[in-house]
C-alpha positions in Angstrom: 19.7 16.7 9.1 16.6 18.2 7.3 12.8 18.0 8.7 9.8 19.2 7.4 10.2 22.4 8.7 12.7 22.8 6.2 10.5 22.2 3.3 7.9 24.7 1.6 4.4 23.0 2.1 4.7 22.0 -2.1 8.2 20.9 -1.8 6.8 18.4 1.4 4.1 17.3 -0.8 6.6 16.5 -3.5 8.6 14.7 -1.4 5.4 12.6 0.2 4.3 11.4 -3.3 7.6 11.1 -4.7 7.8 7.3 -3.6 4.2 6.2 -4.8 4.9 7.8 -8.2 8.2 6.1 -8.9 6.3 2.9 -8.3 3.7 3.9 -10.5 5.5 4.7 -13.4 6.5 1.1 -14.1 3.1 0.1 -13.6 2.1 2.7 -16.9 5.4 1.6 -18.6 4.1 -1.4 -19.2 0.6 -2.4 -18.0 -0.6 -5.6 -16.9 -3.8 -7.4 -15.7 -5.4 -6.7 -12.3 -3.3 -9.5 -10.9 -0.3 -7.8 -12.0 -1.3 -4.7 -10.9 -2.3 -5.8 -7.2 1.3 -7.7 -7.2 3.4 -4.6 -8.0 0.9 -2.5 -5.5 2.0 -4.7 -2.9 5.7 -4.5 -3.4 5.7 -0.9 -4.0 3.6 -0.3 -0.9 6.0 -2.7 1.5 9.1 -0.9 0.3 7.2 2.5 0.1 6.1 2.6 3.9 9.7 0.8 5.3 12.3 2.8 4.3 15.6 1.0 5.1 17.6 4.0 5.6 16.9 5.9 9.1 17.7 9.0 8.1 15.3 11.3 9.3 14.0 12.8 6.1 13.0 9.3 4.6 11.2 8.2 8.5 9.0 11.5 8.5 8.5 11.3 4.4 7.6 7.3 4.8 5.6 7.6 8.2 2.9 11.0 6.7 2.4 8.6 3.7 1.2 5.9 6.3 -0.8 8.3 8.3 -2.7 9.4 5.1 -3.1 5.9 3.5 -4.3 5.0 7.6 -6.9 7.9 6.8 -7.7 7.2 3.3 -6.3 10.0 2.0 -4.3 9.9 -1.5 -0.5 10.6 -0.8 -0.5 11.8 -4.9 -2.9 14.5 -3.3 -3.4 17.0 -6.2 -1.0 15.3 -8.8 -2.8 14.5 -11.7 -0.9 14.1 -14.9 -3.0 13.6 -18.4 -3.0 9.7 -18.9 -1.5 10.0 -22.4 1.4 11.5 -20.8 1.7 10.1 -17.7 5.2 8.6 -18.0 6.7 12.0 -19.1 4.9 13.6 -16.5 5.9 11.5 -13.4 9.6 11.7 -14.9 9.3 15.3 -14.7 8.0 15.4 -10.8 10.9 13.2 -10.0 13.0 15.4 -11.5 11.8 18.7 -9.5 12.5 16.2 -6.1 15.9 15.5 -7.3 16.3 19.3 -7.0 14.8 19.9 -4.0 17.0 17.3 -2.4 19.8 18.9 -3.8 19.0 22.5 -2.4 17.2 21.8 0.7 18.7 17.9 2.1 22.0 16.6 3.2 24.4 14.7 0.9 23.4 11.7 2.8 19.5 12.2 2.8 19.2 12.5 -0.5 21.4 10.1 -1.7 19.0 7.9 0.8 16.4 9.5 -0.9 16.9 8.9 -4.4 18.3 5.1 -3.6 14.8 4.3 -1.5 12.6 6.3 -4.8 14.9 3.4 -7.5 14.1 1.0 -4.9 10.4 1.3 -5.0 10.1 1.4 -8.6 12.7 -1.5 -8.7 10.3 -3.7 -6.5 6.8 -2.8 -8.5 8.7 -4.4 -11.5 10.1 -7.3 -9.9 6.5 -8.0 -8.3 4.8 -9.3 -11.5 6.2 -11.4 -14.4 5.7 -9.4 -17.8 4.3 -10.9 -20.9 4.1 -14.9 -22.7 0.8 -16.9 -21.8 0.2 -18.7 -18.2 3.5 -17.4 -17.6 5.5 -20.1 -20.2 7.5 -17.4 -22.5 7.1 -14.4 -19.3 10.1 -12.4 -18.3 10.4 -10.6 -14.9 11.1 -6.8 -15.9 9.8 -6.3 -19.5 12.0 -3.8 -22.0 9.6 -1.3 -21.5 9.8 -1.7 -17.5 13.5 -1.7 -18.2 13.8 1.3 -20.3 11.2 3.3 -17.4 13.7 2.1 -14.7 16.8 4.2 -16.2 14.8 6.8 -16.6 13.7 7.0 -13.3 17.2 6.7 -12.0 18.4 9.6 -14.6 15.7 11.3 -13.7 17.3 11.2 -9.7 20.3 12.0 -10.9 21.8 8.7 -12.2 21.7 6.5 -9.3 22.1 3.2 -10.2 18.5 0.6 -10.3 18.5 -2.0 -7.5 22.1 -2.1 -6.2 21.3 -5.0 -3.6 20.0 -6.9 -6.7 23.2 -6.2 -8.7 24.8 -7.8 -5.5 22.5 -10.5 -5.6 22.8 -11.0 -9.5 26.0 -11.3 -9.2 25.8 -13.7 -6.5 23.7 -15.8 -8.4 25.2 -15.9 -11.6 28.5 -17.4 -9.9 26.0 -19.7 -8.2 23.6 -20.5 -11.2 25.3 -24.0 -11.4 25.3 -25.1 -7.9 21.3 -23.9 -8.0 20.5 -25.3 -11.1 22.4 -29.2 -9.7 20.7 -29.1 -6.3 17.1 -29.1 -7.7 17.7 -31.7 -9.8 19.0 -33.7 -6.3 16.3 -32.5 -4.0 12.5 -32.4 -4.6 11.7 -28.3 -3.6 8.7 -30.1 -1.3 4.9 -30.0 -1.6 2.8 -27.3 -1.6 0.1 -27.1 0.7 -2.9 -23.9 0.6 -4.1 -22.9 4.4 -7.8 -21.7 3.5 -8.5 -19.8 7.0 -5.6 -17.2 5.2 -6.3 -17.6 1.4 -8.8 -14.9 -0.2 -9.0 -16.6 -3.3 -6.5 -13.2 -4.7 -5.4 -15.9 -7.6 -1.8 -14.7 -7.7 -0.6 -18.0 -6.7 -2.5 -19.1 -10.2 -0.7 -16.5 -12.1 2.8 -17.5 -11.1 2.3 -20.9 -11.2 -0.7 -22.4 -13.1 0.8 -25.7 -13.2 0.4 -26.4 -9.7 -2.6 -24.1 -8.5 -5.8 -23.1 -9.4 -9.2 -21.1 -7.8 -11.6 -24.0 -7.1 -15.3 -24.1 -7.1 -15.4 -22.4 -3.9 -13.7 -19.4 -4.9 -9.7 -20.4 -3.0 -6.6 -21.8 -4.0 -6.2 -25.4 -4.2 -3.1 -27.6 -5.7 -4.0 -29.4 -8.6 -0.3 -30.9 -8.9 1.2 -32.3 -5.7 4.1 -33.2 -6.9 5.0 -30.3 -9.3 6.8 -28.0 -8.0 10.2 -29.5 -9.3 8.4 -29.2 -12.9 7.3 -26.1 -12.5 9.7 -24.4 -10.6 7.6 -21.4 -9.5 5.9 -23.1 -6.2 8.5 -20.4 -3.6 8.1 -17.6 -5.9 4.0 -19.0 -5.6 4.3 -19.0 -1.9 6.5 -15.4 -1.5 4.4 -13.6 -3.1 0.8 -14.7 -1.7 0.0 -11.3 0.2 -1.6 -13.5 2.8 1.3 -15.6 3.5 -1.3 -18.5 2.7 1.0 -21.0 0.7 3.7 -23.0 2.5 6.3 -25.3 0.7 6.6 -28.9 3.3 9.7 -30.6 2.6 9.1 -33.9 1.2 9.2 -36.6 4.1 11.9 -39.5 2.9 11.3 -43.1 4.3 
């Protein structure tokens, strides 16, 4: 197993950022609104700082980006590509940690490594839906998110985007059916706002307009009780509140 003693003081530095910058490049692949951009912050920084490998490359890499962020220090330290070729230039950094895994880590860290770096970028596009207007006509992961996403996993060395997800997909595809006939049997439940947790963030808004809205005192409040079969976007309202403020109550039947 590798440490940090093992690393040049600019390889360790490479390796420290290498996370936040996968993330980021999806963000510049295809930029969104301030909503967005808190959304796929938050994603990025959850799978960022917990690793779900404990290989001890990825525990020291994750835990000195914590300690910095805990001291308000930029993990991107010096890194400071020209915005108009940003993209190109993140690519390119990924590509110098791809070989400094190769030289320096074992087989297993940095295929751990590389899998964690996809994973990151992988959640900053899931975070946020892309395009169409109050989200009728929005997709999940835009073309150009797409497009960034192999790149980023070429740039690694070919490792595959989001392998749980293809799991998943595959999962849900076989299941799409069942899904699809069970809410139309069973009401998904009402949606209720707790406003000792809500900041008035307006995510829940951007995910599901037809149900939410920021009120006159600046917090979430549900303008449509009983739409969140309509909608369909009340969970995906509730998962990704950063407070944990919105909670689904099944539907009490008499």
């Amino acid at each position: 197993m590798s440490s940090k003693a093992d690393y040049t003081p600019e390889e360790w530095s490479a390796l420290v950022r290498a996370p936040l910058l996968a993330g980021l490049s999806l963000s510049i692949a295809d930029p969104g609104g301030p909503i967005e951009a808190a959304r796929e912050a938050i994603a990025m920084m959850k799978v960022m700082t917990s690793p779900d490998s404990q290989a001890e490359l990825l525990v020291a890499v994750s835990g000195e980006a914590k300690e910095m962020m805990n001291r308000r220090e930029n993990p991107i330290g010096d890194f400071k590509p020209d915005p108009a070729r940003a993209g190109e230039q993140i690519l390119d950094e990924l590509r110098g940690v791809a070989r400094i895994l190769r030289t320096k880590a074992t087989a297993d860290e940095a295929a751990a490594f590389r899998d964690w770096l996809v994973r990151t970028a992988q959640a900053a596009a899931d975070a946020a839906k892309e395009g169409g207007f109050l989200r009728f006509g929005a997709v999940k992961v835009s073309d150009g998110e797409q497009r960034m996403l192999d790149q980023v996993a070429a740039a690694l060395g070919g490792v595959a985007a989001d392998p749980a997800a293809a799991v998943a997909g595959a999962s849900s595809d076989t299941a799409a059916g069942e899904g699809e006939e069970e809410r139309d049997q069973a009401p998904a439940g009402v949606p209720r706002v707790d406003l000792e947790l809500c900041t008035g963030c307006g995510i829940c808004v951007d995910v599901c307009p037809e149900v939410f809205e920021i009120g006159d005192d600046g917090f979430s409040q549900v303008i449509h009780e009983y739409g969140c079969d309509d909608a369909g976007c009340c969970e995906e309202a509730a998962e990704q509140c950063p407070e944990g403020a919105i909670s689904i109550e099944p539907l009490q039947h008499a």
